[in-house]
C-alpha positions in Angstrom: 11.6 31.0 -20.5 10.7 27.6 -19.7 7.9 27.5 -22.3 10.1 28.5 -24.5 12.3 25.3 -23.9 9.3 23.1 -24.1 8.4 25.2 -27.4 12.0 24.6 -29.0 12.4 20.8 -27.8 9.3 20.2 -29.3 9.7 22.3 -33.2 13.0 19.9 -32.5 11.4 16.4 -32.6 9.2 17.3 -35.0 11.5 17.8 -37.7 12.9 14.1 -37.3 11.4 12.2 -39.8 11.0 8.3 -40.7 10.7 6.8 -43.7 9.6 2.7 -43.9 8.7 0.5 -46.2 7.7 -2.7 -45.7 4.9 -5.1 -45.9 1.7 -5.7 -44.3 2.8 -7.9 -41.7 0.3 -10.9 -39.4 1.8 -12.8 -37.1 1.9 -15.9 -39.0 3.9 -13.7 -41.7 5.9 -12.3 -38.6 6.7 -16.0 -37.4 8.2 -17.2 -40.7 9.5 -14.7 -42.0 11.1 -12.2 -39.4 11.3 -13.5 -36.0 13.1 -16.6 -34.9 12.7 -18.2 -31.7 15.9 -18.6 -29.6 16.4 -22.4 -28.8 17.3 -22.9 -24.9 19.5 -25.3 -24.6 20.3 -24.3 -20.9 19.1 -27.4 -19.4 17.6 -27.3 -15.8 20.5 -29.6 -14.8 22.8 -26.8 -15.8 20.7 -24.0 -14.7 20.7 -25.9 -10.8 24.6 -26.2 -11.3 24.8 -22.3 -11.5 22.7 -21.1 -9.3 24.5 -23.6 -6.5 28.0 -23.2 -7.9 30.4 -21.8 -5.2 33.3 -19.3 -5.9 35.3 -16.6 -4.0 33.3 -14.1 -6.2 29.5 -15.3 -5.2 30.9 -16.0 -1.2 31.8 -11.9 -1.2 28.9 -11.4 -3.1 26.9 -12.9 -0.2 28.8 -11.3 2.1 28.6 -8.1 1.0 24.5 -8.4 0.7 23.9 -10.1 4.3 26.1 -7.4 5.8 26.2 -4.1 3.9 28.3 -2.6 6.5 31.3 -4.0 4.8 30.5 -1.9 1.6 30.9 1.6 3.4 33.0 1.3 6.4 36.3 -0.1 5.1 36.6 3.1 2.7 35.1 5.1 5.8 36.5 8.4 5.4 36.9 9.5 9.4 38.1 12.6 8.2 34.9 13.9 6.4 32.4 11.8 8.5 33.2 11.4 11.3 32.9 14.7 13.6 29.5 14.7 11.4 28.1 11.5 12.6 29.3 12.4 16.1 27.5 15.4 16.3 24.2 13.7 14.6 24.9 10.6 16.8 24.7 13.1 20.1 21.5 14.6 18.6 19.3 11.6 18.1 20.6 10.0 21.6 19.2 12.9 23.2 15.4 12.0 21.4 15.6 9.0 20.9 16.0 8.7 25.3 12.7 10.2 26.0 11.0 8.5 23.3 12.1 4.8 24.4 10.8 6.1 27.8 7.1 7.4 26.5 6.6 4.4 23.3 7.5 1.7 26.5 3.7 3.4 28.3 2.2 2.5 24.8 3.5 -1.3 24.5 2.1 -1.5 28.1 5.6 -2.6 29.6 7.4 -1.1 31.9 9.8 2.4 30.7 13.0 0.3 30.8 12.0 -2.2 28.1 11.6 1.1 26.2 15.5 2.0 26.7 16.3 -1.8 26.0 14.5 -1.5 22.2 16.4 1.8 21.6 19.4 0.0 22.2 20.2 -3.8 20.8 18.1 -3.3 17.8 19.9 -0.2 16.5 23.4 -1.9 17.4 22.0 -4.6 15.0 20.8 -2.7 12.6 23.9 -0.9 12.2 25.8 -4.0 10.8 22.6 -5.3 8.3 20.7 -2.5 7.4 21.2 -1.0 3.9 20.3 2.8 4.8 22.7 5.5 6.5 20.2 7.1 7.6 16.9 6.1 9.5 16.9 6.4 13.1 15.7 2.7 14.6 14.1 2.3 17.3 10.6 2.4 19.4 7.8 4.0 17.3 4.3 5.2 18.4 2.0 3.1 16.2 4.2 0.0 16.4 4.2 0.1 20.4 0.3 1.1 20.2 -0.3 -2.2 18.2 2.2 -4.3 20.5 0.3 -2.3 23.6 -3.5 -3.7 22.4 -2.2 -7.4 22.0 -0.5 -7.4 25.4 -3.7 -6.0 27.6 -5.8 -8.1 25.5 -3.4 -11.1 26.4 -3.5 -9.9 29.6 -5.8 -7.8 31.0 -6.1 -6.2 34.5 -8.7 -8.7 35.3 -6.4 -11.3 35.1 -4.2 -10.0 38.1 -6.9 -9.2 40.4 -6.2 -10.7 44.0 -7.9 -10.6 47.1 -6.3 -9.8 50.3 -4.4 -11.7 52.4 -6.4 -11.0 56.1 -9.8 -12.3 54.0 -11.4 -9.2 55.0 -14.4 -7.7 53.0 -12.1 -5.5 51.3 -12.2 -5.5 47.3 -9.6 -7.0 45.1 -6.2 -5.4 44.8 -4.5 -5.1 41.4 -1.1 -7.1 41.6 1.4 -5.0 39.1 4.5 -6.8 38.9 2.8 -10.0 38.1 0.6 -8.0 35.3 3.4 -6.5 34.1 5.8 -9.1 33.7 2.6 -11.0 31.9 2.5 -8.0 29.2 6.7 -8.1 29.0 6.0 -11.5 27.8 3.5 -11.3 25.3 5.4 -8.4 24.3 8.8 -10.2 23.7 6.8 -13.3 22.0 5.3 -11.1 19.6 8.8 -9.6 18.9 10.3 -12.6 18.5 7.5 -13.9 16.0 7.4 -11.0 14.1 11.3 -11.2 13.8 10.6 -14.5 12.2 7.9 -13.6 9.9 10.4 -11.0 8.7 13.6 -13.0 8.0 11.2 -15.6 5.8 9.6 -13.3 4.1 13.1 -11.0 3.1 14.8 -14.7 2.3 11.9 -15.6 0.1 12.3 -12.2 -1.5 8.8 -10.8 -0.3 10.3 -7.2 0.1 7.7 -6.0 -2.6 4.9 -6.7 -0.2 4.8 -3.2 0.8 3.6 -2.1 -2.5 0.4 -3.2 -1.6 0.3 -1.1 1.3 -0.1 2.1 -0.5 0.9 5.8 0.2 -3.2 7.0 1.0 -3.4 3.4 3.0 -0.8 4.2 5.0 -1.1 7.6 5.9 -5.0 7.3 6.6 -4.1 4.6 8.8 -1.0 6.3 11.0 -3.4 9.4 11.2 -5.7 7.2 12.6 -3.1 5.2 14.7 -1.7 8.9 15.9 -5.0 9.3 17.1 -5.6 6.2 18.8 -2.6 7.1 20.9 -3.4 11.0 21.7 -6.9 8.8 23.0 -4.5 6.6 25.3 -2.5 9.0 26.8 -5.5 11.3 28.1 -5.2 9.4 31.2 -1.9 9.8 31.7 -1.9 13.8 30.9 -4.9 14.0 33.1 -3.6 11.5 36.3 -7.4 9.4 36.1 -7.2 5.8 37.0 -9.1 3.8 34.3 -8.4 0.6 32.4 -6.8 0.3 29.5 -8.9 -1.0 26.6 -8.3 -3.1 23.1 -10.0 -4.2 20.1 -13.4 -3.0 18.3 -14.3 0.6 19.8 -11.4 0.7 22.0 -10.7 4.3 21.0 -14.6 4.8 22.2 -14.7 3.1 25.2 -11.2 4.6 26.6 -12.8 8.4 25.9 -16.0 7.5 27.5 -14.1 6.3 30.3 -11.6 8.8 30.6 -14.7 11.8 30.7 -17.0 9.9 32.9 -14.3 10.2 35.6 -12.8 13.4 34.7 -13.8 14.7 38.7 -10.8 12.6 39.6 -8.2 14.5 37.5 -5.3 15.5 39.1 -5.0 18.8 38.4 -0.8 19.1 39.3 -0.8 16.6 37.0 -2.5 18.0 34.4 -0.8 21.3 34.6 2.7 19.8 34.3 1.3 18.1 31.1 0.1 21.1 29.5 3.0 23.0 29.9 5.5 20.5 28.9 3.0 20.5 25.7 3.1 24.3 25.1 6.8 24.2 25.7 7.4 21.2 23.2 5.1 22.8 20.5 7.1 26.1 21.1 10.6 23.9 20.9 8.8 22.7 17.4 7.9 25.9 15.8 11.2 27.6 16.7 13.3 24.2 15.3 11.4 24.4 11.7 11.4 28.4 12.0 15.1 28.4 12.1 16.0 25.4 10.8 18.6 27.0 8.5 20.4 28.8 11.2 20.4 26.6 13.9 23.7 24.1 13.7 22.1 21.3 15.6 17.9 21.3 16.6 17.1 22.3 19.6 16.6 19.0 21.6 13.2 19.7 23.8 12.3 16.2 24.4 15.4 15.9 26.6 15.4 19.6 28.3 11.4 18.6 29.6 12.4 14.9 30.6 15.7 16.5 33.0 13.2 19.7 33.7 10.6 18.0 34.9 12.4 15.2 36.5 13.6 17.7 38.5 11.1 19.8 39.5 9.6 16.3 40.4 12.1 15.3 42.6 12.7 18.6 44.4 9.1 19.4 45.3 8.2 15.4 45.6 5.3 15.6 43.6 4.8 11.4 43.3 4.4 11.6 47.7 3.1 15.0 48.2 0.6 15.5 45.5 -0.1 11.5 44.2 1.5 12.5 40.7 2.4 9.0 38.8 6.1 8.7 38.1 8.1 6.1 36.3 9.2 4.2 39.4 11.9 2.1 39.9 14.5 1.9 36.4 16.8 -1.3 36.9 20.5 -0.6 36.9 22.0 -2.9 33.6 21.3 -4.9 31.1 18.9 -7.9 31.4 20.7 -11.3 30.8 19.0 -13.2 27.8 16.3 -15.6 27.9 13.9 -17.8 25.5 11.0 -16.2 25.1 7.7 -17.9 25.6 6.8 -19.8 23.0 3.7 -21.1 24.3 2.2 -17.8 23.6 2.6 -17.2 20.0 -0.5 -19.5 18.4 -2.8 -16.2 19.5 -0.5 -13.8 18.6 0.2 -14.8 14.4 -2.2 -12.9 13.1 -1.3 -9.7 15.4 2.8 -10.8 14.3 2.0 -10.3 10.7 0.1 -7.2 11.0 3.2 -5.8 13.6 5.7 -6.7 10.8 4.1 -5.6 7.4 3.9 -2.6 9.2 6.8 -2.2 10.3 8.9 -2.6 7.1 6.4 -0.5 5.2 6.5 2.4 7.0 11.1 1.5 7.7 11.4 0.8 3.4 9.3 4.0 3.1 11.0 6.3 5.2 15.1 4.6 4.1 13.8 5.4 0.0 12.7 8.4 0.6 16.9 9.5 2.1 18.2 7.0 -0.5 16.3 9.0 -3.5 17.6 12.3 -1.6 21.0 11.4 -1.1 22.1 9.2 -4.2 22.3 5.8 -3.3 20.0 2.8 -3.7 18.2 0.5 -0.3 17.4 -3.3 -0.8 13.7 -4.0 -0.1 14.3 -7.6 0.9 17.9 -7.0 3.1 15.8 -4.3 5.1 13.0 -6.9 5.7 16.2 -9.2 7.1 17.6 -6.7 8.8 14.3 -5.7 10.5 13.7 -9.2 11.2 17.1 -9.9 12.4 16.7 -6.4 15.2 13.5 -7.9 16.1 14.1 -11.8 16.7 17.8 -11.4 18.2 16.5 -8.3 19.9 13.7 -10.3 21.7 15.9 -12.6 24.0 17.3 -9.7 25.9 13.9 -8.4 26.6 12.6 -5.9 24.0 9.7 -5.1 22.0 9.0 -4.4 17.9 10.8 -1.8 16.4 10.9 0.1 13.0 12.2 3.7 12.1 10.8 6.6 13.9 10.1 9.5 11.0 11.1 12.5 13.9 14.4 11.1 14.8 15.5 9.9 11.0 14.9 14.0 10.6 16.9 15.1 13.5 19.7 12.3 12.3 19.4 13.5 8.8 19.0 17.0 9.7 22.1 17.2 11.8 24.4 15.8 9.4 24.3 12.5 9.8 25.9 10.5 7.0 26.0 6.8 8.1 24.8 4.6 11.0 28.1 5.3 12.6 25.5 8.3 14.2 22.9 5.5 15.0 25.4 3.4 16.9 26.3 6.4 19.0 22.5 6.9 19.6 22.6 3.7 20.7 25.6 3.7 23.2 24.1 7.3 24.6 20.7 5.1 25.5 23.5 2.8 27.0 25.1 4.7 29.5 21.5 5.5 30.8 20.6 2.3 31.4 24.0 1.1 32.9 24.5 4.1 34.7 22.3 6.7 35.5 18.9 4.9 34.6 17.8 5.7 38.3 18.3 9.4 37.8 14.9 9.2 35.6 12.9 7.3 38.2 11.0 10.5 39.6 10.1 11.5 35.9 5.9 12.3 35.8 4.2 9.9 33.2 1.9 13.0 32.1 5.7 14.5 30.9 6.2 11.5 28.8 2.5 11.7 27.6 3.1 15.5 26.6 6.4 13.9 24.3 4.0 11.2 22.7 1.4 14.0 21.8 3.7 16.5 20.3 5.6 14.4 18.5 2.5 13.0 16.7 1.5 16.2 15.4 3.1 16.0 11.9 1.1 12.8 11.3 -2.3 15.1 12.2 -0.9 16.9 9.2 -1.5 14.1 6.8 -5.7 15.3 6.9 -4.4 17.6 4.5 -4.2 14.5 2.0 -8.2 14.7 1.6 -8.7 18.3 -0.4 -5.7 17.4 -2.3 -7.1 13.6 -3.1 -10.5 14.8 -3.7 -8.8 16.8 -6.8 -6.2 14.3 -8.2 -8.2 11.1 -7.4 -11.2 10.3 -5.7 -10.5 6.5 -5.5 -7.0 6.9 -3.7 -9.3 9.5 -1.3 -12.0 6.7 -0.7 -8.5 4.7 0.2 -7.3 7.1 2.6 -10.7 7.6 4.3 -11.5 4.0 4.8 -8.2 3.3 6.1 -8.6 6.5 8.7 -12.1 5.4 10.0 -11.6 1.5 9.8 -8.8 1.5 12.1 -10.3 3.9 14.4 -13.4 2.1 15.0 -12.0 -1.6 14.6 -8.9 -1.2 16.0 -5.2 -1.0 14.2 -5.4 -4.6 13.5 -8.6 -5.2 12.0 -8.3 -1.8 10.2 -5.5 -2.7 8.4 -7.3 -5.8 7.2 -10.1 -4.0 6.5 -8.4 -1.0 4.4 -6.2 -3.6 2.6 -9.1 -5.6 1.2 -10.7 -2.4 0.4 -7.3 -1.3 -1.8 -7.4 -4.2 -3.7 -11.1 -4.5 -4.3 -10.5 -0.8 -5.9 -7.7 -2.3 -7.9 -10.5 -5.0 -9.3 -12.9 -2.0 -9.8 -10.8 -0.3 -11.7 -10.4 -3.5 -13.9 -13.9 -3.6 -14.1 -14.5 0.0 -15.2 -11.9 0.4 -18.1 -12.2 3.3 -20.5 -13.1 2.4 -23.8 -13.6 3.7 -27.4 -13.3 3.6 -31.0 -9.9 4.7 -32.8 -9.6 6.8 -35.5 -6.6 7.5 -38.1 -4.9 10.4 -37.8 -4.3 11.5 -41.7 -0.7 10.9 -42.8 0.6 9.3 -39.8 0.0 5.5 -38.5 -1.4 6.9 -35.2 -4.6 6.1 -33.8 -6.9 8.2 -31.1 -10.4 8.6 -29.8 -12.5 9.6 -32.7 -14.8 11.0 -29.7 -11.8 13.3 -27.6 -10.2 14.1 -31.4 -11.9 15.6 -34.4 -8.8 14.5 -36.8 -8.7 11.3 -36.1 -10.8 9.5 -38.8 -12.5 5.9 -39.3 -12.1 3.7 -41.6 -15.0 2.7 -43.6 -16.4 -0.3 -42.5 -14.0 -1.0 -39.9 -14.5 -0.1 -36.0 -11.1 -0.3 -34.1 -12.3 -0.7 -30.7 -9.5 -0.1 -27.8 -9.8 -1.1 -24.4 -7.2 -0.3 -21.2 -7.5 -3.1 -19.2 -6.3 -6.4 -19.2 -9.3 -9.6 -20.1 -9.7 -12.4 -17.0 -12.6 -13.7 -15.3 -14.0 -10.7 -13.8 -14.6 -8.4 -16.6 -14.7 -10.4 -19.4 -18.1 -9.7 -20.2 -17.9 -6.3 -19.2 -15.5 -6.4 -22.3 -17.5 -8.5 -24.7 -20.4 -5.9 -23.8 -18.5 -2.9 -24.1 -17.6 -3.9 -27.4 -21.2 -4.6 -28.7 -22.0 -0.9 -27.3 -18.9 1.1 -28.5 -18.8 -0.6 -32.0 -22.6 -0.8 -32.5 -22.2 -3.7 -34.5 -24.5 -6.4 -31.8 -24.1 -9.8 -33.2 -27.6 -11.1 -31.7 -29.7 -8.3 -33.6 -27.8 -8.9 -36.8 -29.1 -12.7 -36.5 -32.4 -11.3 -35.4 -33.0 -8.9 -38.5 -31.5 -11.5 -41.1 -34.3 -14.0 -40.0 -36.9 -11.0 -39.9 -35.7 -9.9 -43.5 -36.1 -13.9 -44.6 -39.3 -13.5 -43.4 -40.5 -10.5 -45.6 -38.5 -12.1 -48.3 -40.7 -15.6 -47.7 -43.6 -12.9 -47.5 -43.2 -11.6 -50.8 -43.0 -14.9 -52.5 -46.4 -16.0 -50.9 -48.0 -12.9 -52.9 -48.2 -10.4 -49.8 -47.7 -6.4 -51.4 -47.3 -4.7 -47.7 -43.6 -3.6 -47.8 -42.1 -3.4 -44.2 -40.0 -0.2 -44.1 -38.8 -0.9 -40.4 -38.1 -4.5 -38.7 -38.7 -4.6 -34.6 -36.4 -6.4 -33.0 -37.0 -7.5 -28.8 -34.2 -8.5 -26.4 -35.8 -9.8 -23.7 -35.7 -12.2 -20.3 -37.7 -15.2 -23.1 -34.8 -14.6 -25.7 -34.9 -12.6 -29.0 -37.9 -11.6 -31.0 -38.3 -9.7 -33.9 -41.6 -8.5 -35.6 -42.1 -6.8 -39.0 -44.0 -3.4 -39.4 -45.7 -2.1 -42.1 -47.2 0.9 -40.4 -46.3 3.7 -38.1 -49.3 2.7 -36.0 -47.9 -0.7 -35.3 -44.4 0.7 -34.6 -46.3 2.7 -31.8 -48.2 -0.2 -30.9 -44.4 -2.1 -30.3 -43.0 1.3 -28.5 -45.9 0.7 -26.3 -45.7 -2.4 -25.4 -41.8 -2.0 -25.1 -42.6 1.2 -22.3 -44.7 -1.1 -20.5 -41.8 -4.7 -19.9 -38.6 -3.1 -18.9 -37.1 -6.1 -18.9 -36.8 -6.2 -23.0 -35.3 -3.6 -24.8 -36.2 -3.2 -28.6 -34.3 -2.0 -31.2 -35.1 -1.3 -35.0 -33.0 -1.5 -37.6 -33.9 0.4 -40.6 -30.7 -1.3 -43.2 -28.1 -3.7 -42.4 -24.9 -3.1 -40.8 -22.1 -1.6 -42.8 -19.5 -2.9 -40.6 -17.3 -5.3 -42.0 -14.4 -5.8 -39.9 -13.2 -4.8 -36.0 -10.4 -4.9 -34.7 -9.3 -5.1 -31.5 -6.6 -3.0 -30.0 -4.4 -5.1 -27.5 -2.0 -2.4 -26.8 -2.7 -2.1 -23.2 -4.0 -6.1 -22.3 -1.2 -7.4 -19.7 -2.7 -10.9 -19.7 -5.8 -12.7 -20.3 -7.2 -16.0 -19.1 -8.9 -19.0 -19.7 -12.5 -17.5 -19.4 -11.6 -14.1 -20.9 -9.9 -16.0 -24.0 -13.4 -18.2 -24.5 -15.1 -14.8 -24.1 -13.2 -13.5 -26.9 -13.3 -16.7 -29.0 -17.0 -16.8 -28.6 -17.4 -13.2 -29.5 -15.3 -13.8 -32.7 -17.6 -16.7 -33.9 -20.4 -14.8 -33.3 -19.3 -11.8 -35.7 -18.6 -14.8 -37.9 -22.1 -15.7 -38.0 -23.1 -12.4 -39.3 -20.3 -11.8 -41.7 -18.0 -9.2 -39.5 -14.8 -10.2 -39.3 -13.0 -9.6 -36.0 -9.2 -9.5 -35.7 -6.2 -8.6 -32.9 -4.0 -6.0 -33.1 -0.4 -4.8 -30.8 -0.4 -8.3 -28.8 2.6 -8.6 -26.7 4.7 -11.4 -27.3 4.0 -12.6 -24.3 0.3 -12.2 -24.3 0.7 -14.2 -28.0 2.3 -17.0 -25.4 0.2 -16.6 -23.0 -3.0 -17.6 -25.8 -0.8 -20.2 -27.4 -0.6 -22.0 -23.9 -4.7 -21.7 -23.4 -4.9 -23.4 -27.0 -6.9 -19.9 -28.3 -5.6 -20.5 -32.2 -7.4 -24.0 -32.4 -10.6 -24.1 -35.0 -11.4 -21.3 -36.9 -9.0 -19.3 -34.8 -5.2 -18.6 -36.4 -2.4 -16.3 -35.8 -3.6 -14.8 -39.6 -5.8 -12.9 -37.5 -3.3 -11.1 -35.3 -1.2 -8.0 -36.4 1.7 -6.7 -34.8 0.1 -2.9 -34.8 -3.1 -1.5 -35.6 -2.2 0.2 -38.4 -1.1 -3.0 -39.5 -4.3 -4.4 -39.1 -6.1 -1.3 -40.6 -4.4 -1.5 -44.1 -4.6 -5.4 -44.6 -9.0 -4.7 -43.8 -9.4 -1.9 -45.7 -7.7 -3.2 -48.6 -9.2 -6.8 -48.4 
């Protein structure tokens, strides 16, 4: 049935027809004749007067785009929204508590800062953020990446004090003070990456993410997910080792984790596993029954009240040394600058943090936008990001961005604005103002068994490799690089690394264009492949060479000899063979009867040669000679080139610059030389600007030689 569509859509474009008549048009012909330039008189005193004119228009404008909560929640229908958003507001509250608890243990802070970055940075985002429904908040690979700059800031060594009696005894580990070191460099971070965030949304940098494409990203949060399964081992298995950062850190903390796997506690490994198996189970039956359960079943919170129990009744931190969170602080922190003095070693860790960040929050808020049928602002998210993160930081938090599980659960649930990610956000509240001590027996290998399962969907994203591998190899070689990078360098160098790598494919690509000759196809002013088409046809004497890529510095000369190959036509062995065919000429005149049926030509490393033959046996002799230097290459040329004109197809070149344009102006005088005439068709008007500017049409070099298409091109050759 559906062919059938395709099949009648198509028999109905086919019978519209077009009928013009018109002249062979250049683009000097174009310029006087048809197009007109518009004069602008706009002068930049004017143009400065509008852009800094005030009105009440422009203010609400202005308004309306700093805070996009004023769009939706005056017209807020409470009726229809409302007991929605409640319900989803409930259901991400209930995640998004553990979560803060377990992402705190990966930023290397203390739980509590956990609860404090679930909270003030989703109350702000409600007021600037653009989309209704990501869930904000702590994030695995943003609190792994925060987590390697604090120990690396401040390592255990650091803290490492020797008793008071001056006994023998070895050094003792002091906490608190290490602890309230990490909070700091934690907070700094924040607040630098806030920063980096509101200048680059108020400079309108929100299309930096582009570069940090789809196969990038997800071959570096597979690899991120990894890195944090790695850290909590210790934690699901109760083993005392350091924590480790940088190059190999994913290496050493295995190694260190195995080579004392005899200390495991084994009450706390059990607990572990089974909140695992119960968490996977919770999982399967949530997206088994997806469609008949009203709200998900929340397992995050039924293991962290479970276990805290079971903790607390059978006193498993005293009886049987299981690590707990400890002590949770009643209330909110009052604010306070962060320190400053910190942040010259943390800038290049801040703008990893927060390119991050937004990339994987714009990601995540199009993808509900696209779903739902409204539109997110790329460079109001960055501010809104920045804004959660930099006011955020004085009350004590760490780096946020949207978690993908509990956007699903607030999506899922109904969720239809952030009215459900402010009621998140109070839930989280009343925990930390009220109850946060109820959570202090909770085992760390519980919240390590949260972490784990929740990162399974990003495991998922291996699946990316057979499905690359078929669609495109290079965005595979992305993906892969990306994947192992991070995991050997670490998150931050592995990001560098994968993002150079992305763009040098870009260049390669640029480098490795597809090119070939055009043919006619009869009747119509189309032109294809001659080599993927039989109809389409050459022209006699005329080679149309096409080309996709843009012509700059770094493959000009992949063009110019890309040309010479397609085309056939080399300007350097047309010189070569006219002085060789002068020579037989001169020959002749001097009374010499040997007639030369083949001319050797030889490109080599001492320039161009060319020999005349008279005799199979001396083209051997050449052949030979040839087989034994591969550093010339010789070419014979029985007649002279037919080719009297090429053309080049623009259609596709974006821009060009100063070197490609000599590149192409030397090319041109080169075919001069031998008597091929080389002209440009389907330049952009801007491109045609773009040469103007770069002072291309000086010398021999007009706009006569440029056509508006390549049919126009074709006719005014073939008939000249």
């Amino acid at each position: 049935m559906e062919q059938d569509d395709v099949a009648a859509r198509v028999d109905a474009v086919s019978q519209l027809m077009y009928r013009i008549e018109r002249p062979v048009y250049n683009e000097a012909a174009l310029q006087s004749k048809l197009l007109k330039p518009k004069e602008n008189s706009v002068t930049l005193k004017k143009r400065l007067a509008h852009h800094l004119r005030c009105s009440s228009a422009r203010a609400k404008a202005a308004a309306l785009s700093f805070l996009p909560i004023l769009t939706w929640l005056p017209s807020y229908p409470v009726k229809k929204y409302l007991f929605s958003d409640v319900v989803s507001g409930l259901s991400t509250g209930v995640v998004q508590l553990p979560q803060g608890l377990a992402y705190a243990m990966l930023a290397a802070v203390p739980p509590v800062y956990g609860l404090y970055s679930s909270f003030y940075p989703v109350l702000l985002y409600t007021f600037f953020g653009t989309s209704r429904h990501v869930s904000v908040g702590t994030f695995a690979v943003i609190s792994l990446m925060i987590g390697g700059v604090a120990v690396r800031e401040a390592p255990d060594s650091m803290f490492l004090v020797l008793p008071a009696n001056g006994s023998n005894a070895s050094a003792v580990l002091d906490i608190e003070a290490r602890d309230a070191r990490r909070v700091q460099v934690a907070v700094a971070l924040t607040t630098l990456v806030g920063i980096i965030q509101i200048i680059f949304g108020l400079l309108r940098f929100g299309f930096v993410a582009i570069y940090l494409t789809e196969p990038l990203v997800r071959g570096f949060t597979t690899a991120a997910s990894l890195h944090v399964c790695i850290s909590q081992l210790k934690y699901l298995m109760g083993v005392k080792t350091p924590r480790f950062s940088g190059p190999l850190s994913a290496v050493y903390m295995v190694i260190a984790v195995f080579s004392d796997i005899t200390s495991t506690n084994v009450t706390t490994l059990i607990l572990g596993l089974a909140c695992i198996v119960f968490l996977y189970a919770i999982k399967v039956i949530n997206e088994r029954f997806k469609k008949k359960l009203p709200i998900p079943i929340p397992g995050e919170i039924i293991v962290v009240m479970v276990s805290t129990g079971v903790s607390y009744g059978m006193s498993l931190s005293e009886e049987y040394k299981v690590d707990v969170v400890g002590k949770i602080p009643t209330g909110l922190l009052p604010p306070a600058v962060p320190e400053f003095s910190l942040l010259p070693n943390l800038i290049t860790d801040a703008f990893a943090v927060a390119i991050v960040g937004f990339s994987m929050g714009i990601s995540l808020a199009k993808m509900f936008a696209l779903k739902h049928g409204y539109s997110v602002d790329g460079n109001q998210e960055l501010i809104a990001y920045g804004l959660c993160n930099f006011i955020s930081s004085f009350f004590q938090t760490f780096a946020i961005t949207c978690s993908m599980s509990r956007s699903l659960v607030q999506e899922s649930t109904g969720g239809k604005t952030q009215i459900a990610g402010l009621l998140a956000s109070f839930i989280v509240l009343l925990v930390v103002v009220a109850i946060g001590f109820v959570f202090q027996p909770l085992p760390q290998s519980a919240l390590a068994s949260i972490i784990m399962v929740n990162l399974l969907g990003m495991f998922k994203q291996v699946r990316d490799i057979p499905h690359l591998w078929r669609t495109s190899k290079i965005e595979m070689s992305i993906w892969i690089v990306a994947f192992v990078a991070s995991m050997l360098l670490g998150l931050d160098y592995g990001l560098l690394v994968s993002l150079m790598f992305a763009i040098l494919t870009v260049i390669y690509r640029t480098q490795s264009p597809k090119s070939g000759i055009l043919g006619q196809v009869p009747g119509t002013e189309l032109y294809c492949d001659v080599d993927e088409y039989e109809e389409a046809a050459e022209y006699d004497g005329i080679k149309i060479f096409h080309s996709n890529s843009s012509i700059y510095f770094a493959n000009s000369d992949l063009y110019v000899n890309s040309l010479k190959k397609k085309t056939g036509v080399n300007p350097e062995l047309l010189q070569a063979a006219h002085k060789a065919r002068k020579k037989q000429e001169e020959g002749k005149k001097n009374g010499k009867n040997n007639s030369p049926r083949m001319i050797c030509v030889k490109l080599g490393k001492q320039g161009t040669t060319q020999e005349v033959m008279s005799s199979n046996h001396e083209v051997k002799e050449c052949t030979d000679e040839h087989n034994q230097s591969e550093s010339e290459d010789v070419v014979f040329l029985k007649s002279p080139a037919t080719v009297h004109t090429i053309i080049l197809d623009w259609t596709h070149v974006n821009f060009i610059d100063s070197v490609g344009a000599k590149a192409i102006k030397q090319v041109i005088k080169e075919y001069s030389a031998v008597n091929v005439q080389v002209v440009i068709a389907a330049c952009s008007r801007s491109l045609l600007a773009e040469l103007e500017r770069l002072e291309f049409f000086t010398g021999v070099m007009s706009t006569c030689m440029v056509f508006p298409t390549v049919h126009d091109a074709a006719l005014h050759c073939s008939a000249s």
